[in-house]
N, C-alpha and C positions, 0 to 999 in steps of 0.2 A: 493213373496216379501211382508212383511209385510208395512204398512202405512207410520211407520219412517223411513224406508229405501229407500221408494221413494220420488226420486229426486221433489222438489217445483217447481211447475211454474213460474215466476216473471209476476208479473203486472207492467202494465203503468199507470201513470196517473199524468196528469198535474201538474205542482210543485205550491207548496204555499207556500206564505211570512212565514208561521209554520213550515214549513219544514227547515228552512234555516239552522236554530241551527245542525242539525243534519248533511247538507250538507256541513257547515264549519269543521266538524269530520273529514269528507271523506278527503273532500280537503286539510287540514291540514296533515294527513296520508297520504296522495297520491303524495302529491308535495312540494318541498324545498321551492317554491315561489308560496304559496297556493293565487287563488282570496281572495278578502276582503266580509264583509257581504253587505255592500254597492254596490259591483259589482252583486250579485246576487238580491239585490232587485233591482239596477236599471232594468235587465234585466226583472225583472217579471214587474214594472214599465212602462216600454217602448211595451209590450206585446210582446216579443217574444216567441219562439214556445220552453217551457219551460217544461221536464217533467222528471218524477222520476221512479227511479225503486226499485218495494220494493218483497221481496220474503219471504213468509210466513209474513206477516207484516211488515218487517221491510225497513226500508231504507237502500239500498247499491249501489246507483248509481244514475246518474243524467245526461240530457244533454242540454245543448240549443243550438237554432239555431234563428240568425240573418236573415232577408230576407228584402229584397227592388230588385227595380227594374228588376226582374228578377231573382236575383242569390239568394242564400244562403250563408249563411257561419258558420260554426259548430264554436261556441266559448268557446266550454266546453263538454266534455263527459267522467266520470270517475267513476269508479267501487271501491269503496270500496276495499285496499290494499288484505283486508282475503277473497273477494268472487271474486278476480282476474281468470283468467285461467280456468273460469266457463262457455264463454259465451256470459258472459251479456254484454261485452262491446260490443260483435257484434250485438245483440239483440238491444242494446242500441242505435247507428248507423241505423240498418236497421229501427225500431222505427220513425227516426230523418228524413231518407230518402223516409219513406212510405207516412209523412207526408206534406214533402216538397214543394208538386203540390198544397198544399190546400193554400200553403202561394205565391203563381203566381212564383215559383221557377220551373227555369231550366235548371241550374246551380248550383252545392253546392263546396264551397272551404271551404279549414282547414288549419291552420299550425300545424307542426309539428317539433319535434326537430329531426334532424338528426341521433342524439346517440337509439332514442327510436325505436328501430330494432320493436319491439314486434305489436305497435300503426303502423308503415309502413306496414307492412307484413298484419295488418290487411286491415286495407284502401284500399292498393291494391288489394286485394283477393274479395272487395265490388265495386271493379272496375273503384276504384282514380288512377288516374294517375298524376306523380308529375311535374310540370310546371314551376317553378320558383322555387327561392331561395328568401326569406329576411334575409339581413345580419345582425346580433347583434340585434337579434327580442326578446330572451329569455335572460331573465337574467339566469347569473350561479356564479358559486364561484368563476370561476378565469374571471370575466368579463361578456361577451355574448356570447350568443351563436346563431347563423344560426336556420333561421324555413325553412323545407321543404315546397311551397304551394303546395295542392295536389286540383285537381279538379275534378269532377263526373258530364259529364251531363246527365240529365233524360230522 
């Protein structure tokens, strides 16, 4: 196997207020009802556990995670539409989950949208289990829509 024919490794590494431009890409490409720039910098703002995923250099994914009192909660994790089905969103996760305990977390919750079969199947497989419903949590086109809560204790 020659050099370009093997598969990149992705690196981690902690998100910066610089990155953000490029992070609105993703999000914008990734979701109808993409965050705002402001919701990502409060988040680097507030110091949550903020990090990026870039593979040969580049940026194609991101995640943050919320934590107080004990618990977590995953407020964002997305891959890049073209480097989907690669991985990285599980990488991304486990990433998110490795780092958890460092933030007094032992507890992690997410929502999620009901229809996104793809993000359930993974969650479970990482060993969330879904606990609850919020009702008209996600905006949609014909209204809202239901978030699954899923939860993982450490």
């Amino acid at each position: 196997m020659n050099a370009q024919a093997r598969p990149v490794e992705p690196t981690f590494r902690p998100m910066a207020a610089e990155d953000v431009d490029r992070i609105l890409q993703i999000e914008r490409a990734a979701y109808p009802y993409p965050w705002t720039r402001g919701n990502f910098m409060d988040c680097l703002d507030c110091g949550y556990s903020c990090w990026v995923v870039e593979v040969g250099g580049e940026l194609v994914g991101y995640s943050i995670l919320m934590a107080g009192a004990g618990e977590g909660h995953v407020l964002n994790c997305c891959v890049a539409p073209a480097w989907q089905g690669r991985g990285l969103g599980r990488l991304a996760m486990q990433r998110l989950i490795a780092g958890a305990p460092d933030y007094g977390v032992e507890c992690l919750f997410l929502e999620v949208r009901p229809s996104n079969g793809t993000a359930i199947a993974l969650y479970e497989s990482l060993g969330f289990e879904t606990v609850g419903l919020r009702r008209h949590y996600y905006p949609a086109d014909q209204g809202r829509e239901d978030a699954l809560v899923m939860r993982l204790c450490l």
